[in-house]
C-alpha positions in Angstrom: 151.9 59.9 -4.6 154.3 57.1 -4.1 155.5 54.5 -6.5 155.9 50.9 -4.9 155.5 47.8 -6.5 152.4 46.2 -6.2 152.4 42.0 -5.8 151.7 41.7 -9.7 154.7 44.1 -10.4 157.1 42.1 -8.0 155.8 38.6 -10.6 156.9 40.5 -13.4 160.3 41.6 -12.3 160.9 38.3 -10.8 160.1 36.5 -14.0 163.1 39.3 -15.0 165.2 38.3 -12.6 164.6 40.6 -10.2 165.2 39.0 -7.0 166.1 42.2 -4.8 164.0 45.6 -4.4 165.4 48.3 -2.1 161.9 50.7 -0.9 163.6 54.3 -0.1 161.8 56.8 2.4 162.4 60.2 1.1 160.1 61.6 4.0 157.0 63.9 4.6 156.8 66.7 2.2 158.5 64.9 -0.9 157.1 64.2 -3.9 157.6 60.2 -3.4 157.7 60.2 0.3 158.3 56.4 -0.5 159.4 54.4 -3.4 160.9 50.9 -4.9 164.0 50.5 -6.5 164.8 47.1 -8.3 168.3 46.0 -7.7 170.5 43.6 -9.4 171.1 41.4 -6.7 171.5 41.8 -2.6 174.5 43.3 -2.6 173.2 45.9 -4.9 170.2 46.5 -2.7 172.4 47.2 0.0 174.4 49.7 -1.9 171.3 51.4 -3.0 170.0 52.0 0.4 173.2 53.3 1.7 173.5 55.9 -1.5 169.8 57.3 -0.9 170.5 57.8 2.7 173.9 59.4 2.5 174.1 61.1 -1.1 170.2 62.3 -1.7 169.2 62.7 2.6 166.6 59.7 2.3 165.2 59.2 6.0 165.5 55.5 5.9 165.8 52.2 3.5 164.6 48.7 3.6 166.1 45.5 1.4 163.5 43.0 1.0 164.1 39.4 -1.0 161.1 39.2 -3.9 159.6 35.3 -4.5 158.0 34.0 -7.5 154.4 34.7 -6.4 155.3 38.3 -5.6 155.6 38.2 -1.9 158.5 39.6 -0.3 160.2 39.5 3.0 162.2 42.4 4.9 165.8 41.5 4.9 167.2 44.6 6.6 166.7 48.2 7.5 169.0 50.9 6.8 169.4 55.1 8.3 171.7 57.5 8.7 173.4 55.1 11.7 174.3 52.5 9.6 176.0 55.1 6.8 177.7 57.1 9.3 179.2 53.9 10.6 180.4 53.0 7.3 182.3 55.9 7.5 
């Protein structure tokens, strides 16, 4: 079972304002190996990714930007490299 926003969801959360979505990788064996999170704007996003990687041991996070008609497009990809470098 996964929960990710279909094209129809993204329209509605962009008509919200929703402009950012962060999709989280838990991994094999979870009970949402993979799953969106809305964010408040990019920076957000970012901050989200980072926080499921280091705080809840998320395998990996993308930030993608979310248009009117639902599309999105991949702005970056996050895993443990990029939080341990934060460090």
């Amino acid at each position: 079972m996964n929960f990710k926003f279909n094209q129809a969801d993204r329209v509605e959360l962009y008509k919200q304002g929703t402009r950012f979505i962060t999709t989280v990788e838990a991994g094999a064996g979870k009970a949402l190996p993979f799953f969106d999170l809305n964010a408040d704007d990019a920076h957000h996003a970012v901050v989200l990714a980072k926080t499921w990687i280091a705080k809840h041991g998320a395998v990996s996070a993308a930030v993608h930007r979310v248009f009117d008609d639902g599309r999105t497009n991949l702005v970056n990809i996050y895993d443990y490299r990029d939080v341990e470098e934060a460090a």
